[in-house]
N, C-alpha and C positions, 0 to 999 in steps of 0.2 A: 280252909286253914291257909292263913298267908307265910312263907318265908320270910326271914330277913337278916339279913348281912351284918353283924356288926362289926365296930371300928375295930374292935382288940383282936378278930377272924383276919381283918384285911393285913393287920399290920402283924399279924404272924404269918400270913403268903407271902408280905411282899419281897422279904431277903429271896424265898426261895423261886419267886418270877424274876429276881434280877440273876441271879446262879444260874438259871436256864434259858436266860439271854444271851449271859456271860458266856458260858458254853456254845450255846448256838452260832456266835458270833466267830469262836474260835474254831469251832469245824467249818464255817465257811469258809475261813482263810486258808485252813489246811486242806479242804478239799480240789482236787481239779476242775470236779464240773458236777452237777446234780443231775442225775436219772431217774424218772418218776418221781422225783420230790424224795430220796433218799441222796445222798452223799457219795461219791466216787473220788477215793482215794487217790488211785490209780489208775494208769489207761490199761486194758486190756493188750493181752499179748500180740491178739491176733487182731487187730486196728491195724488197717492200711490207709494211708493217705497218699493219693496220688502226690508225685512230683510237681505239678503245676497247679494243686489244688491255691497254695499260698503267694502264689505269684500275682502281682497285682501291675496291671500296665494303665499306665497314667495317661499317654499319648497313644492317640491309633492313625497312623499315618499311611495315605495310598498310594505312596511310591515314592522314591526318591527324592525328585525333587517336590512334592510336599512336606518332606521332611525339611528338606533345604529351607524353602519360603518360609514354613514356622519357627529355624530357628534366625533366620534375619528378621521377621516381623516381630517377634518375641520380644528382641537384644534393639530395634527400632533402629538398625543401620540399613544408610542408604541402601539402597538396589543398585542405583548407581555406578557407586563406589563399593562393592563389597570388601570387608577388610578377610582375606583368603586365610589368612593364619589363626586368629579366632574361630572362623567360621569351620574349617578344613578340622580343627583339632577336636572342637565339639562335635562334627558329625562322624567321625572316626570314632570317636568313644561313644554315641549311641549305635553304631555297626559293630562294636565288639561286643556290645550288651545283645544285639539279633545273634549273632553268631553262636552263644553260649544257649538259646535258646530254640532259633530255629536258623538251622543252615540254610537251607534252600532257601528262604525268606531272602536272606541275607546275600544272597548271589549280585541280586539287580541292585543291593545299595553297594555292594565292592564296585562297580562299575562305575558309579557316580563317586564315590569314594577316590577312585584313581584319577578320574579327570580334574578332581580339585586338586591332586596331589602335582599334575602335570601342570595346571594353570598357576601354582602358588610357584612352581620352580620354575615357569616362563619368565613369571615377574623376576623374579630375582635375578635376570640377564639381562642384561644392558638391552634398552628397545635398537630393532632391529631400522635404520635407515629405509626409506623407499626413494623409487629414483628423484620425484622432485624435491630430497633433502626433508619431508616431512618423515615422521614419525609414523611407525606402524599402528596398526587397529589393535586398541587393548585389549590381551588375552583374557577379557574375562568379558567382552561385548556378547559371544556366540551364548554362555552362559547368564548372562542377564535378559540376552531376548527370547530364552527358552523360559524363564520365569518369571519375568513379565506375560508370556505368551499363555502360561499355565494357572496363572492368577485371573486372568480375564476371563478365562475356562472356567475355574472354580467359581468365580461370584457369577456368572451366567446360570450353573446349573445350579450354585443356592437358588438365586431366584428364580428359576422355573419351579426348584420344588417347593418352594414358598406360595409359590399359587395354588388353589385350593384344585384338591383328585378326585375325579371319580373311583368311590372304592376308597377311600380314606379319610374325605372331610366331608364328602355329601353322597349320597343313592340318590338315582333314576329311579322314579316312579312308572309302573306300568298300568297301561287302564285297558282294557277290554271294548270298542267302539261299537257300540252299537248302533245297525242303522235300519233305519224304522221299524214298521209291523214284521213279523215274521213272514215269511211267503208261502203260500198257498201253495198244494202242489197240483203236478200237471197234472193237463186232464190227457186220458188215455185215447189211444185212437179207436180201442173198442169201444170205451165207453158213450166217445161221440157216434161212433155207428151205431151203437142201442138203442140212444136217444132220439137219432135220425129215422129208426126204423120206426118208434112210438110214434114221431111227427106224420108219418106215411100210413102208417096203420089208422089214425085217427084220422086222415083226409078220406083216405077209403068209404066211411060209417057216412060222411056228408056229401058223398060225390053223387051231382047231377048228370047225368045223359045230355048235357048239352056240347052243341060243335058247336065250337069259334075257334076263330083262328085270330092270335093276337100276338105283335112283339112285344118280349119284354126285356127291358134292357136290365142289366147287371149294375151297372154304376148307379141309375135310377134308385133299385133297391138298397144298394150303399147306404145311398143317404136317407131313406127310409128307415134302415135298420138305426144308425148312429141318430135320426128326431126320437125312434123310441129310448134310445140309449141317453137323450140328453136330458141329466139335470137328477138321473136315477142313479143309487151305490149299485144296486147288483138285480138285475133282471133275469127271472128264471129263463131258462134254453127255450120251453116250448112258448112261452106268453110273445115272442119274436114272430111267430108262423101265423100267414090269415088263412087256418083250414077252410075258410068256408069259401076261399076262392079259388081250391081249387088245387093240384098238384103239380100245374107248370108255376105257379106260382110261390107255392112250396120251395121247388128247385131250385128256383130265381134267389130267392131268400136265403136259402141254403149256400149255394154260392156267394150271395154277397157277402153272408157272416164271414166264410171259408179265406175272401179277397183282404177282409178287411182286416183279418188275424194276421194274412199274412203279411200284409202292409205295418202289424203292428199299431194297427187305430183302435184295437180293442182286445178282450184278454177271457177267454174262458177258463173258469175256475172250478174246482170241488171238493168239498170239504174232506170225502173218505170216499171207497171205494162203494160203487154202487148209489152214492149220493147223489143228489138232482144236481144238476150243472147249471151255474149263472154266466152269465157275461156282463162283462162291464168297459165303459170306456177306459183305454191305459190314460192318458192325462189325468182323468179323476182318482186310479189307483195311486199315481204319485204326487196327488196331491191330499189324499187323503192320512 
């Protein structure tokens, strides 16, 4: 079943949509203000409004003589030349406006306040002769080179804060540097004595009853050990030792690894506790 609106419906609503426009239109005028979408006649009793809530300050100035330089930059009179009586009358009536508001504010511009009042009634006295018949330094120089001096201050530290901040127009990015493989940990000095003792126990099983008498040099072995080391990532501990030659030989060997660790020419490694031990040459660990 469809509705439908007809024209003689609309034109019997419409007087009474304009009455309740007409109305609507007149409690908003009469109202103060609306709460939740309801009407408020009246302010309540007990509404407090601070004293400075409707104060409204147009100029924020940081000290005296900035107040000074805005009202000669403003008015577009020389620096030069300041005219003291314009200048002195307007800054008095913005110090009576601080004083109504904030005393203590208003200390540091009575000071500046008074020395316009001395420099405005310098001028008004005949300039003062010096001996070579010139004319004295106008009483308003000591106050033109103080804001002059304070003006060059001001656009200085505009522009410095014009330049872009760390912390305000860009972040530092921090990265975490990683550098290479992770490293192996050390090997124990028990656990190379374990290993050592394995190397001695297994020459024992192949030892001949033969005498000889032979030197064997330490450096010799060096380089023996470093030809097995070259050109290999990681050589087990024991595949180093020639058991079958014998146990001064062993020691000889033992020794050289021992020289060459400490020289730092080579690097024993393993992976966990009780794990077998490699060695390897250190150049090939940092360059692997």
């Amino acid at each position: 079943m469809q509705s439908s609106i007809s024209a003689s419906s609309l034109e019997a609503s419409a007087p009474d949509l304009l009455a309740a426009a007409a109305q609507q239109e007149v409690v908003d005028t009469v109202a103060v203000a609306r709460l939740y979408g309801e009407p408020l006649f009246a302010l309540p009793q007990d509404l407090y409004i601070p004293p400075d809530a409707l104060e409204i300050f147009l100029e924020a100035f940081e000290g005296p003589l900035d107040l000074l330089l805005y009202l000669i930059r403003k008015q577009n009179f020389n620096i030069l030349d300041i005219p003291m009586a314009q200048v002195t009358a307007q800054y008095i009536h913005y110090v009576e406006e601080i004083r109504q508001r904030n005393l203590e504010l208003a200390a540091e511009y009575l000071l500046m306040a008074a020395m316009l009042i001395e420099i405005k009634s310098r001028m008004l006295l005949p300039p003062k002769k010096v001996a070579d018949g010139e004319e004295g330094e106008d009483p308003r120089a000591e106050l033109v080179r103080r804001l002059l001096e304070y003006e060059q201050i001001k656009l200085g530290a505009q522009t410095i804060d014009a330049l872009p901040q760390q912390g305000r127009d860009f972040y530092t990015s921090h990265a975490a540097v990683v550098q290479g493989a992770a490293a192996l940990p050390d090997v124990s000095v028990a656990d190379l004595a374990s290993a050592w003792a394995e190397i001695v126990k297994r020459a024992k099983l192949v030892t001949h009853h033969k005498i000889s008498r032979e030197e064997l040099s330490v450096r010799e072995y060096m380089s023996v050990v470093l030809k097995k080391l070259q050109g290999r990532r990681f050589v087990e501990f024991g595949e180093l030792f020639e058991v079958e030659k014998g146990l001064p030989v062993l020691v000889v060997t033992f020794i050289a690894m021992l020289e060459l660790a400490r020289e730092n020419l080579l690097e024993l490694t393993q992976g966990a506790a009780f794990a077998p031990i490699y060695v390897r040459l250190v150049y090939q660990s940092h360059s692997v």
